[in-house]
C-alpha positions, 0 to 999 in steps of 0.5 A, spaced: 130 092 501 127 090 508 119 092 509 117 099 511 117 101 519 110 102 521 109 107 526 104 108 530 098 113 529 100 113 521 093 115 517 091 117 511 091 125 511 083 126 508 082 121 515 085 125 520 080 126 525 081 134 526 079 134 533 085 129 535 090 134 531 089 139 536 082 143 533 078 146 539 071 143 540 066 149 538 061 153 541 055 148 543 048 149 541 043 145 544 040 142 538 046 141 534 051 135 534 058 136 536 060 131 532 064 135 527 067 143 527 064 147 525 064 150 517 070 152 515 070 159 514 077 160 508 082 166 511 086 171 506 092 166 507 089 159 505 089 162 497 094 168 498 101 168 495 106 165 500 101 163 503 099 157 507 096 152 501 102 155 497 107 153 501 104 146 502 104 145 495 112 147 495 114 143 500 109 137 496 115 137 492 121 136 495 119 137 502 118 142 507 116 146 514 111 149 514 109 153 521 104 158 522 104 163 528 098 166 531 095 168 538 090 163 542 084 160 538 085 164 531 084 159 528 091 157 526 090 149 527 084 149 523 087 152 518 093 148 517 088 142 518 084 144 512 090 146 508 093 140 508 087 135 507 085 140 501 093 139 498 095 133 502 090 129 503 093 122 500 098 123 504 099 120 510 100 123 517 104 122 523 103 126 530 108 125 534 107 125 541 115 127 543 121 129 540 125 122 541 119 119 536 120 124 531 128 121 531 127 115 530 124 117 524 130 118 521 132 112 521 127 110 516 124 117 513 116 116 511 115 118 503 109 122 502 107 123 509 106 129 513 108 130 520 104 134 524 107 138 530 101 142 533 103 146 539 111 145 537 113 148 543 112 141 546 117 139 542 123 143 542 127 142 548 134 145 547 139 140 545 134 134 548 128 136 543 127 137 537 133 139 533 135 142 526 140 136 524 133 132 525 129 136 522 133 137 515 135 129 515 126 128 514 126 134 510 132 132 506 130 125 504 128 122 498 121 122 501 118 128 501 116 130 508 112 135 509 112 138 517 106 143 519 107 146 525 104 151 530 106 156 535 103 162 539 108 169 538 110 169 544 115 162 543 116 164 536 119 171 539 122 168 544 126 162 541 128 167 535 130 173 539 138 174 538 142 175 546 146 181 547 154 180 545 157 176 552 150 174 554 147 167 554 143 164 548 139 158 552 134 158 545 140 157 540 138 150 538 130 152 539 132 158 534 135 153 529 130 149 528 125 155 527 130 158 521 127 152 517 120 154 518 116 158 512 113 162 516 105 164 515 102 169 521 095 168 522 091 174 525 087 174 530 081 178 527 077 177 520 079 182 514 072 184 512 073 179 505 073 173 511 068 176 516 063 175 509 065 168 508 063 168 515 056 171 513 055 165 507 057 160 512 053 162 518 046 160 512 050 153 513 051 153 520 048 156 526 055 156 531 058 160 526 052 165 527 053 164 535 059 168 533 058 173 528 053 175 533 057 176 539 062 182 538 065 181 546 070 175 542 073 175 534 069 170 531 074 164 532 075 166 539 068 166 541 068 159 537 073 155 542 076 158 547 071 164 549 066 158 551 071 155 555 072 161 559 064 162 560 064 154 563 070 155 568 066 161 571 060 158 570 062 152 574 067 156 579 059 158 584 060 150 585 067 150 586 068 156 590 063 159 591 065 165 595 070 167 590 065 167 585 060 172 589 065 177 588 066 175 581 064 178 574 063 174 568 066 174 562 064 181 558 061 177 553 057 172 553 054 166 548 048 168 545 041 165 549 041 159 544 049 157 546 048 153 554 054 154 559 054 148 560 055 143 554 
């Protein structure tokens, strides 16, 4: 037997950068590195029953796709990167940048890694894209291969909807590939179990506090995409300064100590 592939952007899972695997960059305080996200405050669905950790540890044995499902900025990529390093983090990790490399790794499949598929709409494509015959020679390999996804609502609805009888059923090969999937849904609000681990962590870091303290945003939102929000209406007076005249900002703001502008 010939030596290994070697694939491009393979590490270790405990080495991943979370950042490069899709994390947003946090709310900046003016006195804090951004170096590293922000403490990581565990959800209901990391230790739950069915959910993510235990479906991670399924998979671990014989291979396995794990998708989590949830809306914009609650959290869903930085849950899945702390439950595959807490679970996985010997393992080592692939982060395709296309359906056509995914493919290739049929040829060879990788034992013990971890493919990591953020944003899996990017991935899906009908026929062209990901398909379910690729994804069950990976999942199906001596390996195991454990595939982590994520994907808004609005894709997972849309690609599993059945067509009425005599209509067309452009998301047939989407909805394959989704019919593998062990399915966890992220909320986009904190139960009060998690907005109290919010509030232990907020002793350790300041950013978590930044958004325990602003009510306009759940707290994940206000960590990532709320201050993305807040920058582009900052910076739109420069930009199109007649529009922003007229303009309102956003109907909640960091807190004082929380710039517009990183």
């Amino acid at each position: 037997m010939g030596p290994e592939p070697v694939f491009p952007g393979r590490l270790r899972v405990a080495d991943a950068d979370p950042y490069r695997l899709g994390v947003h960059r946090a709310i900046q305080l003016p006195d804090l590195e951004d170096t590293t996200p922000p403490v990581y405050v565990e959800r209901d669905i990391d230790q739950a029953r069915n959910g993510v950790r235990d479906r991670l540890r399924a998979a671990a044995g014989w291979g396995g796709f794990v998708l989590l499902v949830g809306g914009s900025s609650v959290g869903k990529t930085r849950c899945a990167v702390e439950a595959v390093k807490a679970e996985l983090g010997d393992w080592r990790l692939i982060h395709p940048a296309s359906a056509a490399q995914i493919t290739a790794l049929t040829g060879t499949p990788p034992a013990r890694t971890v493919l990591w598929l953020d944003e899996l709409q990017n991935y899906l494509g009908g026929e062209h894209g990901l398909t379910a015959g690729v994804l069950r020679a990976l999942l199906d390999a001596v390996g195991p291969v454990v595939v982590v996804g994520t994907l808004w609502p609005e894709y997972y609805r849309r690609f599993t909807a059945l067509p009425k009888p005599g209509e067309p059923d452009p998301y047939r090969w989407e909805r394959d590939v989704l019919r593998l999937a062990a399915v966890v849904d992220v909320d986009d609000r904190f139960s009060p179990a998690e907005q109290a681990r919010a509030r232990h962590a907020a002793i350790q870091d300041r950013r978590i506090q930044a958004g325990l303290d602003n009510s306009g945003y759940g707290l994940t939102q206000t960590l990532a995409a709320a201050p993305e929000l807040l920058r582009r209406w900052t910076s739109a007076h420069t930009d199109h300064p007649y529009a922003w005249a007229g303009s309102s900002p956003p109907r909640s703001t960091p807190p004082a100590s929380a710039p517009a502008h990183p």
